[in-house]
C-alpha positions as CSV (number, residue, x, y, z in Angstrom):
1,X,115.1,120.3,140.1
2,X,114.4,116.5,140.1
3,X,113.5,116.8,144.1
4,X,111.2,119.8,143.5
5,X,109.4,117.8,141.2
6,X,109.6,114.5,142.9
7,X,107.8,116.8,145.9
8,X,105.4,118.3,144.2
9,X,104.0,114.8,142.4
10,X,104.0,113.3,145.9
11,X,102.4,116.5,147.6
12,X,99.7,116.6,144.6
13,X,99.1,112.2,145.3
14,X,99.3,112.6,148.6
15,X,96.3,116.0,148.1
16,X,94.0,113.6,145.8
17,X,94.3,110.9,148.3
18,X,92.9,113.1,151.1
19,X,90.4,114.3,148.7
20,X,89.2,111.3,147.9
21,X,89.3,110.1,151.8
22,X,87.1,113.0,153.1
23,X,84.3,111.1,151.4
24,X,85.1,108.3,154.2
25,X,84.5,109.0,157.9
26,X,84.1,107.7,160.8
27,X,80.6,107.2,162.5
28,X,79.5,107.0,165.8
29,X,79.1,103.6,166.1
30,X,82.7,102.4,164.6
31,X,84.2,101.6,167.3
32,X,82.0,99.4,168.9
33,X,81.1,97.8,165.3
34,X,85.0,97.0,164.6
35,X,85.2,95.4,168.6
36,X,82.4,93.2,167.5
37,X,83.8,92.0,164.7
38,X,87.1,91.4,165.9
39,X,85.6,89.2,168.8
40,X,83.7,87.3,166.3
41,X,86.8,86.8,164.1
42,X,88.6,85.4,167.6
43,X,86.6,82.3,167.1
44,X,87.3,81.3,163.7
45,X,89.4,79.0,163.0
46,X,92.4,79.9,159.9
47,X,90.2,77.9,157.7
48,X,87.1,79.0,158.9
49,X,88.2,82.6,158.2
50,X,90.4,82.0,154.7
51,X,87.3,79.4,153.5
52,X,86.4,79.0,150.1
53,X,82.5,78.5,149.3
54,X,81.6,75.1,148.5
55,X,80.7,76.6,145.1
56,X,82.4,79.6,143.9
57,X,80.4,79.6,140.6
58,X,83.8,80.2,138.5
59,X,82.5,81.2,134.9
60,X,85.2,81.7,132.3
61,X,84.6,84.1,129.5
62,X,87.4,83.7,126.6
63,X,88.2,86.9,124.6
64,X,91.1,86.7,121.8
65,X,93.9,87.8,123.8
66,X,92.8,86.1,127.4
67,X,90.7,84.1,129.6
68,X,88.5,86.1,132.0
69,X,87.5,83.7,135.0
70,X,85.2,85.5,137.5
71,X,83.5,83.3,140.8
72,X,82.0,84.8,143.7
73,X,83.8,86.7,146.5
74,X,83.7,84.8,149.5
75,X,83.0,88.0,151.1
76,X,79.4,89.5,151.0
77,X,79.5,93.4,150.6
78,X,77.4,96.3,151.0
79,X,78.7,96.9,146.8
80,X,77.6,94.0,144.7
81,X,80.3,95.2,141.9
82,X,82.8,94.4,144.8
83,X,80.9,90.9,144.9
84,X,82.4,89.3,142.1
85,X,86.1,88.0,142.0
86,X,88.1,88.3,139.1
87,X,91.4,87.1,137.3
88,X,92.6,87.8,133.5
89,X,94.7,84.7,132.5
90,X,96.9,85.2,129.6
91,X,98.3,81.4,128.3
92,X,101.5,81.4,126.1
93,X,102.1,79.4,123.4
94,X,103.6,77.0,126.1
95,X,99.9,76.1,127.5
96,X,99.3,74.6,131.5
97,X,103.0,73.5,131.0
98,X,104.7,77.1,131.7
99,X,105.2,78.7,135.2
100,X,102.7,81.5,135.5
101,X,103.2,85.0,137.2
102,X,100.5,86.7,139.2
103,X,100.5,90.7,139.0
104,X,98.6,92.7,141.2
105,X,97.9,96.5,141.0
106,X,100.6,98.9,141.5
107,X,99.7,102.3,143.6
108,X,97.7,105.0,141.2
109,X,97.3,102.9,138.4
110,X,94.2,103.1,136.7
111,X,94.0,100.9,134.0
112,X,94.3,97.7,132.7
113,X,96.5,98.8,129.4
114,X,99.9,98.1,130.7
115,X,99.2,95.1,132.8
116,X,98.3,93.3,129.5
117,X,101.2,94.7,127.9
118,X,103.2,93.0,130.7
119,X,101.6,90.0,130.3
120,X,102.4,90.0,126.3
121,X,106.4,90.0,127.8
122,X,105.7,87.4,129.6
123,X,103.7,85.5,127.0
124,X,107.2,86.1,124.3
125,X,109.5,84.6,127.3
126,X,107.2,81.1,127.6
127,X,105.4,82.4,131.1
128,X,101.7,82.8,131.9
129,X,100.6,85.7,133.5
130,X,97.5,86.1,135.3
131,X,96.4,89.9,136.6
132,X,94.2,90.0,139.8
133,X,91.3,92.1,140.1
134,X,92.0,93.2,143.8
135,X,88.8,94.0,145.7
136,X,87.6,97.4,145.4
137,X,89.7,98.2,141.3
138,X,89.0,97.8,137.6
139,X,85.5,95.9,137.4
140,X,85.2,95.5,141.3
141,X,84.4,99.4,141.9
142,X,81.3,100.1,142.2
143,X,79.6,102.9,140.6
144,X,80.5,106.6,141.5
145,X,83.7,105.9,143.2
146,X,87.5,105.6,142.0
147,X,89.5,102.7,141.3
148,X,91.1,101.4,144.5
149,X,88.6,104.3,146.7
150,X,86.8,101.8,149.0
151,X,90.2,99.8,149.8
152,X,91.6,101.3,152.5
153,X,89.5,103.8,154.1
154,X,88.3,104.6,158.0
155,X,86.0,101.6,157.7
156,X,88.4,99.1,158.8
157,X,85.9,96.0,158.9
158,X,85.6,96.9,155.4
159,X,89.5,97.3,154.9
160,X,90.3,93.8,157.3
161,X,87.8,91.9,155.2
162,X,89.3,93.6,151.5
163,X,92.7,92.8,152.9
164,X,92.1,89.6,153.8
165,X,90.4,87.6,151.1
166,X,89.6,88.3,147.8
């Protein structure tokens, strides 16, 4: 019974991932776009390519349960939602002085909820948490697609570039 069901939830992700891929194709120019870009990327340095503008513009916005800190992407998109980094810091009672953890998405989730329940643990045990908004989810998706949609899709330019920095 378990495997049956275990199939089916995996049949129905794996469906509504296809959905949501169909939107995504490939164009007739893709392949001579993504051979550009990867010769271009052949002369960049590792700190050329990982670089960090000179000023990110961080701007913190404090609620009563965390800091928001938002600066902007050092990559330029077609999706000025995508445009703007972001990182929820939760500080325990313990302040700058406790080790902090960094959580990133998990695969399907679409909310925020449990990652700030999470981060209450690890506020009781004397550990920061900080949860990364990874390009493309929560309030990086632009409007009229999905969380995580854009991510990884048959634009790889688009997926190199999400993949690679923030």
């Amino acid at each position: 019974m378990r495997r049956a069901a275990a199939a089916t939830v995996d049949s129905l992700m794996c469906a509504s991932m296809n959905f949501l891929q169909s939107r995504h194709h490939l164009h007739a120019r893709s392949r001579f776009e993504m051979e550009q870009y990867v010769t271009a990327c052949e002369k960049l340095t590792a700190e050329d390519f990982y670089a960090v503008p000179s000023d990110p513009g961080i701007a913190p916005l404090v609620d009563e349960q965390c800091a928001t800190i938002t600066w902007a992407s050092p990559i330029s998109t077609n999706f000025t939602a995508n445009n703007t980094a972001r990182a929820d810091f939760f500080l325990c009672a313990r302040g700058w002085e406790a080790p902090t953890v960094l959580m990133l998405h998990a695969l399907m989730s679409a909310s925020h909820i449990g990652y700030r329940r999470y981060a209450a643990e690890f506020n009781k045990l004397g550990w920061n948490a900080c949860f990364v908004h990874l390009p493309y989810h929560y309030s990086r998706v632009p409007r009229g697609y999905w969380n995580g949609e854009l991510a990884i899709t048959a634009d790889l330019i688009r997926n190199a570039e999400g993949c690679a920095r923030v």
